[in-house]
N, C-alpha and C positions, 0 to 999 in steps of 0.2 A: 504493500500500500504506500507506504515512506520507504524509499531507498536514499542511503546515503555513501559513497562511494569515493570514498578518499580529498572527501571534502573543507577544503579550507576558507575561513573568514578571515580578514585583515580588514582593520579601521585605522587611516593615518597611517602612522609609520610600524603599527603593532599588528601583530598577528595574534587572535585571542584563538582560533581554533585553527589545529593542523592534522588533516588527513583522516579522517571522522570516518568512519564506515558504521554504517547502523543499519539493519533491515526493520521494520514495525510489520511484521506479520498480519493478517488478518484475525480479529481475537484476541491478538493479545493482552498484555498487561503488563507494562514498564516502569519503574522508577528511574529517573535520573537525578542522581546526588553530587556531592561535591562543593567544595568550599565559594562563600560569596566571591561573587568576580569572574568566577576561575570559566563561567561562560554557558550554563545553563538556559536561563529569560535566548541568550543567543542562539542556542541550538531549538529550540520551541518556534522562532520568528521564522529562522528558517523553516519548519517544517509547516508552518501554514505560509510561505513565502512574502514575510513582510521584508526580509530580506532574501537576497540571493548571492551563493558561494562567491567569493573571489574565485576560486578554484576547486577542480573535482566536477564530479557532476551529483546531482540530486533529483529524482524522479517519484514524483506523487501522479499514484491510480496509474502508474506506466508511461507517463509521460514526461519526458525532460524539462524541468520547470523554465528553462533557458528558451525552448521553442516555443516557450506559450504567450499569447496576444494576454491584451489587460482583460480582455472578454474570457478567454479561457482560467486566466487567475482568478476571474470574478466568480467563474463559476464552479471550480474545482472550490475553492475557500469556502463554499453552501457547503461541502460536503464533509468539512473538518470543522467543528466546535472547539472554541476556546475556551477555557477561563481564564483571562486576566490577573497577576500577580495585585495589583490596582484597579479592581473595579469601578468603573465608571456607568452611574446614571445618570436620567435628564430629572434633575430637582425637583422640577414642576410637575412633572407628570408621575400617577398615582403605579405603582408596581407595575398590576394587569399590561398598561398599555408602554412601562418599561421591554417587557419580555414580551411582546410581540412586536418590537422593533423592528426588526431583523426580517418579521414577514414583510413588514411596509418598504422596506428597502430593497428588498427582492422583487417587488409587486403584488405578493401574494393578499389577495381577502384575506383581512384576519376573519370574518365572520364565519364563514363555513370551520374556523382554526379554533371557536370559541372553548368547543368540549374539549378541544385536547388542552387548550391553553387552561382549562378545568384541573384538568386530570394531571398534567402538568406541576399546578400549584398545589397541587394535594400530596404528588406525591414527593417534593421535598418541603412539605408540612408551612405552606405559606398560605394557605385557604384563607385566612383569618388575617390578613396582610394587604387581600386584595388591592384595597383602596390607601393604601396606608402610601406617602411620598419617601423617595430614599432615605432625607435625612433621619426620616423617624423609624429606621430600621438598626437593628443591635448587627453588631460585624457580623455573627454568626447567620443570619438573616440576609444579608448582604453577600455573602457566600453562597448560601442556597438560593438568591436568586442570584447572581452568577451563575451558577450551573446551568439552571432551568431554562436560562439566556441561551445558553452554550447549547442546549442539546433540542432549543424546539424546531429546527429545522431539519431534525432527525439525521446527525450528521452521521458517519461511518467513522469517524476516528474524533476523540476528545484530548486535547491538551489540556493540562492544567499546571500551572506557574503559582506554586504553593500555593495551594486552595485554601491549604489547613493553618496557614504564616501568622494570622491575626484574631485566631478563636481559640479559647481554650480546648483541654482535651477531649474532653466529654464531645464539643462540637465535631471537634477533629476525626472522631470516631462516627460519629455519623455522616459526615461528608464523606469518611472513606465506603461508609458502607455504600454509600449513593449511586459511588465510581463502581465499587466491586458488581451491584445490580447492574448496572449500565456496560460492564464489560461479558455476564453474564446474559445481556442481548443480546450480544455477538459484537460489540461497538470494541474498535482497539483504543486501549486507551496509555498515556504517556503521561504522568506527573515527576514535575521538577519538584523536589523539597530537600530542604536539609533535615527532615526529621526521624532519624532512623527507627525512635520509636514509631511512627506511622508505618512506615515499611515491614520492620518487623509483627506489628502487629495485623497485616494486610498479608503477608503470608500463610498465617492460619486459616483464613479465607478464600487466596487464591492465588491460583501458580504463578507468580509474578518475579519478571528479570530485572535484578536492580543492575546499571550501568551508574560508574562513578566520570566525571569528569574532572580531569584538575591536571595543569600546564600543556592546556591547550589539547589534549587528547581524552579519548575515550575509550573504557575498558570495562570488564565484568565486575563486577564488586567482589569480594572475597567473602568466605563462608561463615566470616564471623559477623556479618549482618543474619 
């Protein structure tokens, strides 16, 4: 689905990633860890194409992201779900029509979208939030919608750029559980965090590859995670 192939970033005069090779299978279920800096948020931009390799090549759904027009990145990016390390909503407008954003920008009716956008908010327990404006939402709340954001366009692969960074544990545990359903979809999913206990605790759960990043490369985590 994500192929990455000996792929390098350089900004400026530095090079924050060198020679990357990554496969994201269909299904699966990734961690990527590693010290603040060392290029994480960076490897995630690439793989919804907010950036593109200096070098190497990188193919999303089998296509080389290098031969794709802005209409093909427009449209491949429906099919990959983000979550944001910093979620951003519009203040003024009430949750509901936060998280159908995404249909309006696509041109989709949200009205035929209502039940799902229902079922939706129920199922990361925001029912009772509908009408509620960003600012009056608790981070953990703010996280779940995030997610709900992330996946109403029923995307085929989810990123997430520490989901779990600004909620306690208790939250943390249930945003993982959120992910572990949504990869139990079939949906592949990729979370950046420094938090090994999430990982470790997401293993009992599901078969999940942790990848460490740190000076510029990429590698398997060792067994003491």
């Amino acid at each position: 689905m994500i192929e990455l192939n000996d792929v390098a970033y350089s900004y400026g005069n530095g090079t924050l990633l060198g020679d990357v090779t990554l496969h994201l299978a269909p299904g699966s279920f990734h961690f990527l860890t590693g010290p603040s800096g060392a290029g994480k948020s960076t490897l995630l931009k690439l793989c919804y194409m907010e950036l593109l390799p200096t070098s190497g090549q990188l193919s999303i759904f089998g296509r080389d992201v290098k031969s794709m027009s802005r209409d093909d990145v427009a449209r491949t990016r429906r099919r990959i779900g983000v979550v944001h390390q910093d979620c951003q909503f519009l203040d003024h407008l009430p949750l509901t029509e936060n998280l159908a954003m995404p249909l309006a920008v696509t041109g989709r009716d949200a009205a035929p979208e209502d039940q799902n956008l229902k079922e939706l908010m129920a199922w990361v327990g925001l029912s009772s939030r509908a009408d509620a404006l960003p600012p009056q939402l608790s981070g953990g709340e703010r996280q779940r919608a995030a997610l709900a954001r992330a996946v109403i366009m029923d995307p085929e692969i989810v990123l997430a750029d520490e989901p779990t960074g600004n909620v306690d544990w208790e939250m943390s545990l249930r945003l993982l559980q959120l992910l572990v359903e949504l990869n139990r979809m079939g949906k592949t999913i990729l979370v950046a965090t420094h938090d090994l206990n999430l990982i470790r605790a997401a293993k009992t759960q599901v078969s999940a590859r942790v990848l460490r990043i740190a000076g510029g490369t990429l590698s398997l985590a060792g067994a003491e995670l």
